[in-house]
C-alpha positions as MATLAB code, in Angstrom:
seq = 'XXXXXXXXXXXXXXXXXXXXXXXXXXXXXXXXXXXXXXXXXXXXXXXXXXXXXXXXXXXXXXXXXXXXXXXXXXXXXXXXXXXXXXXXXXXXXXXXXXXXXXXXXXXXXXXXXXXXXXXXXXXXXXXXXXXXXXXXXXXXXXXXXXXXXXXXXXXXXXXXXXXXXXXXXXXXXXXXXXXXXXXXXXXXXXXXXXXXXXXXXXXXXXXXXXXXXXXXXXXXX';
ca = [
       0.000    0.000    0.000;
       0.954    3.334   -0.718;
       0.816    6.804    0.998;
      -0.196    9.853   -0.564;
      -0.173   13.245    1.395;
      -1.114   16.555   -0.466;
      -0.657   20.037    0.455;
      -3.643   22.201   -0.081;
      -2.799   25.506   -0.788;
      -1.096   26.793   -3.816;
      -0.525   23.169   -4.691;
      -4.024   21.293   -5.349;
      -5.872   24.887   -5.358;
      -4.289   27.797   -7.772;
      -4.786   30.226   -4.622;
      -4.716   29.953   -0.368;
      -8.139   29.514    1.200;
      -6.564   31.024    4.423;
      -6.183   34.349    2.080;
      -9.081   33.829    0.397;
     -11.281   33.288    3.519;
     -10.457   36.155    5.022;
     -10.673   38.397    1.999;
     -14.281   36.692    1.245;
     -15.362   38.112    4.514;
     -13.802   41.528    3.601;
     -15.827   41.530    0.584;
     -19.129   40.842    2.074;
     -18.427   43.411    4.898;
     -18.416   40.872    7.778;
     -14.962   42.132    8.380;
     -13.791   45.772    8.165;
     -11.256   46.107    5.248;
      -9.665   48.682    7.196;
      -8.349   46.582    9.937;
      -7.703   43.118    8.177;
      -7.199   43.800    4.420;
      -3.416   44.559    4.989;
      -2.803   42.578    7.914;
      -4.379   39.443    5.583;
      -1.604   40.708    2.625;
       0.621   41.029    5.589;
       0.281   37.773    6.667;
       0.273   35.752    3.391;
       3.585   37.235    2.206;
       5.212   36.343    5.576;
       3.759   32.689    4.924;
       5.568   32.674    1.500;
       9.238   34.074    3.032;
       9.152   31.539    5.300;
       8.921   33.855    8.112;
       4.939   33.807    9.409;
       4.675   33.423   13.319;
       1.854   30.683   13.157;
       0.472   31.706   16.624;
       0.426   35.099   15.866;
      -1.673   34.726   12.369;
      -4.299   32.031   13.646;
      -5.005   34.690   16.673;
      -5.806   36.932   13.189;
      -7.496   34.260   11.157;
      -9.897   32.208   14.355;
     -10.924   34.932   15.978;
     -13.815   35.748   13.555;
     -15.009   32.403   13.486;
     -16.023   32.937   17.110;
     -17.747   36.168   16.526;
     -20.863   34.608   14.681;
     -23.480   31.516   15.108;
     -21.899   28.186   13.849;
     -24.930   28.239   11.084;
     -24.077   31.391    9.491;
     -21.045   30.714    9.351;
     -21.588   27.212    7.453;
     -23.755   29.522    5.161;
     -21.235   31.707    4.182;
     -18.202   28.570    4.360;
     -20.820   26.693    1.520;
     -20.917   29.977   -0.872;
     -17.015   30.582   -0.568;
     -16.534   27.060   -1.645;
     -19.031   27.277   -4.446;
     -18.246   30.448   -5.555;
     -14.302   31.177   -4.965;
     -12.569   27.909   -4.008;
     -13.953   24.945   -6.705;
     -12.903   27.791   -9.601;
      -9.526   26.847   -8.290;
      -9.421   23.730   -8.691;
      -7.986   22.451  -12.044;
      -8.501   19.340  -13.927;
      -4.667   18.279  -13.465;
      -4.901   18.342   -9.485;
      -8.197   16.354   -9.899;
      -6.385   14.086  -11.965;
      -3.704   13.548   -9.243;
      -5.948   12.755   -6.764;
      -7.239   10.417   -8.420;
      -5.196    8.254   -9.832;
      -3.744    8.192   -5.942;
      -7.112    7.262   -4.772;
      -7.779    4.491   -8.027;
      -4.467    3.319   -6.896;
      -5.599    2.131   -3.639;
      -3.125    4.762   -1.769;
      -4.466    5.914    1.636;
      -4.712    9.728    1.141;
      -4.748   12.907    2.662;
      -4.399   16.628    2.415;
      -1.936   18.301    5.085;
      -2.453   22.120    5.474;
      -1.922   24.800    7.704;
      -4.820   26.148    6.753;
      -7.738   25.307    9.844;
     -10.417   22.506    8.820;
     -13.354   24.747    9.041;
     -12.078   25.964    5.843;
     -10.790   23.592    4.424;
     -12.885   20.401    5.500;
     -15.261   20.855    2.482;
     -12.490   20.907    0.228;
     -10.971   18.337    0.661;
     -14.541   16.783   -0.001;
     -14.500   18.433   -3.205;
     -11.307   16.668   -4.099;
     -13.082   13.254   -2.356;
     -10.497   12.811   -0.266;
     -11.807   11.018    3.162;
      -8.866   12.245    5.584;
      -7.743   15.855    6.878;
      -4.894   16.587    8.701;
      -5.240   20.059    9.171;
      -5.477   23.132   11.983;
      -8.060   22.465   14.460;
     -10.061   25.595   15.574;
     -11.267   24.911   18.914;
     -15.217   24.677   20.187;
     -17.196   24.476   23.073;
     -20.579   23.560   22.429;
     -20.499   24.411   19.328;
     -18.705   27.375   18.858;
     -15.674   28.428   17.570;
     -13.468   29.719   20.502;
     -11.311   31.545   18.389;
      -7.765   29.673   19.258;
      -6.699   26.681   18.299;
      -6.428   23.097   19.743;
      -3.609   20.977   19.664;
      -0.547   21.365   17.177;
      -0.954   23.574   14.417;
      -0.528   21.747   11.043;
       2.433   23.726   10.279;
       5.679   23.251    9.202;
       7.296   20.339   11.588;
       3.764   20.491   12.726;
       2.713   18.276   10.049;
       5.215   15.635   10.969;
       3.775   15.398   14.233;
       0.364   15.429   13.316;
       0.712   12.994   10.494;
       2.481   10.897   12.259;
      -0.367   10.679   15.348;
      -2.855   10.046   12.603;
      -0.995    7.497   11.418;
      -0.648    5.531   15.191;
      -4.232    6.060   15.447;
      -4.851    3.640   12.784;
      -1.714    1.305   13.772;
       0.233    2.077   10.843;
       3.768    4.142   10.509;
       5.592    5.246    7.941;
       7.282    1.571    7.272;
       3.759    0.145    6.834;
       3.635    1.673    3.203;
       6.137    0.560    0.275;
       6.308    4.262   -1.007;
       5.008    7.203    0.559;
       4.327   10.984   -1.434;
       4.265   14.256   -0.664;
       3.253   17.214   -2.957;
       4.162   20.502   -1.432;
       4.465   24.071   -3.049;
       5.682   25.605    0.138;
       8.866   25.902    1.238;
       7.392   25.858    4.793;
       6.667   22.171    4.061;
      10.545   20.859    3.553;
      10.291   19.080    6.985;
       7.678   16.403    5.219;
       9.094   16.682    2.152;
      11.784   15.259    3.714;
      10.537   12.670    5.611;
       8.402   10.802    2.780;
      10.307    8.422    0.015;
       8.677   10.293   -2.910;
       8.597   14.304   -2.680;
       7.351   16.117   -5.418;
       7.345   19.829   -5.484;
       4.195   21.395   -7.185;
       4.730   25.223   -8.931;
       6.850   25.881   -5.871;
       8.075   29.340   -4.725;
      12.061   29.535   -5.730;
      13.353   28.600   -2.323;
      11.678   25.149   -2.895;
      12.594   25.167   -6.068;
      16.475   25.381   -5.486;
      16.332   22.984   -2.562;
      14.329   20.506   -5.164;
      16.742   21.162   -8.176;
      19.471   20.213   -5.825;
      18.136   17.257   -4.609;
      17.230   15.900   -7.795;
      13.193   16.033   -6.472;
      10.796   15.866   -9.246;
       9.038   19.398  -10.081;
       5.323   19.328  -11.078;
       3.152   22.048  -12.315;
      -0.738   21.116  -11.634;
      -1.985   25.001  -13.351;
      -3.458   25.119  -16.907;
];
């Protein structure tokens, strides 16, 4: 059996649904484009340096969700997938996914990003497991931090490897295991899998994958 681990943003999506999230809200004047438009930018270039302070941005990015009933917020989380997320997903990154899945692999996507946003997503992709940033409730609403280890970075390590205990398997339980990234941010799993494969990556990935002799992938057009 095989492993196959995606990253979401950037890599299966031509955009980041943390960015986009935030700036859907902007745009329907739930948030005040005053006081989170630049932070957002702010944020998301800091994410692509390689220099974003994850506990500082998921302060920015949960808070909302605990400002407003659990059901509007689903109402608003189905039209930002319908209407600015599924136009970002092209018919090569479908295509990876499944032949993974027709392969018999056990998938999943691996993101930063929190499941709230990105739960539905991977649905889109029919994916059945997420491995992602857990926004924290009590009955029922969002608290506005998180819980547990953000999916971040080294992050991802440890959270892939608890999912993986919880089912009794570990990494030597699969003859090949895959990881497509875009991120530099990801290098840690790229690292740890037997087959990583860079996706449109941002140039620091890039050199680090040109001198490793990783394969380079580009899932756009």
């Amino acid at each position: 059996m095989d492993l196959a681990l995606f990253d979401l943003d950037n890599t299966l999506i031509a955009g980041d649904s943390d960015f986009e999230w935030a700036q859907f809200l902007i745009g329907k004047g739930i948030l005040d484009r005053a006081l989170y438009e630049a932070r957002n930018i702010e944020f998301y270039e800091q994410y692509r340096a390689g220099t974003l302070d994850i506990d500082v941005f998921l302060d920015f990015q949960l808070q909302p969700l605990s400002r407003f009933p659990r059901a509007e917020l689903d109402t608003w989380q189905r039209e930002f997938l319908s209407r600015h997320i599924v136009p970002l997903i092209g018919a090569k990154a479908r295509a990876l996914v499944r032949e993974h899945l027709d392969g018999g692999a056990l998938c999943a996507i691996v993101t930063a990003t929190n499941s709230f946003v990105t739960g539905p997503i991977v649905r889109e992709f029919g994916i059945a497991h997420l491995i992602a940033t857990i926004p924290a409730q009590e009955d029922g609403q969002f608290t506005g931090q998180p819980r547990g280890i953000p999916s971040f970075r080294e992050g991802k390590i440890v959270r892939v490897e608890a999912w993986l205990e919880a089912m009794g398997l570990w990494w030597s339980s699969f003859e090949r295991s895959w990881f497509y990234s875009d991120s530099q941010n990801d290098l840690p799993l790229l690292s740890r899998v037997s087959h990583p494969v860079v996706v449109d990556p941002d140039p620091t990935l890039r050199a680090h994958a040109t001198a490793a002799g990783w394969p380079i992938l580009s899932l756009l057009g």
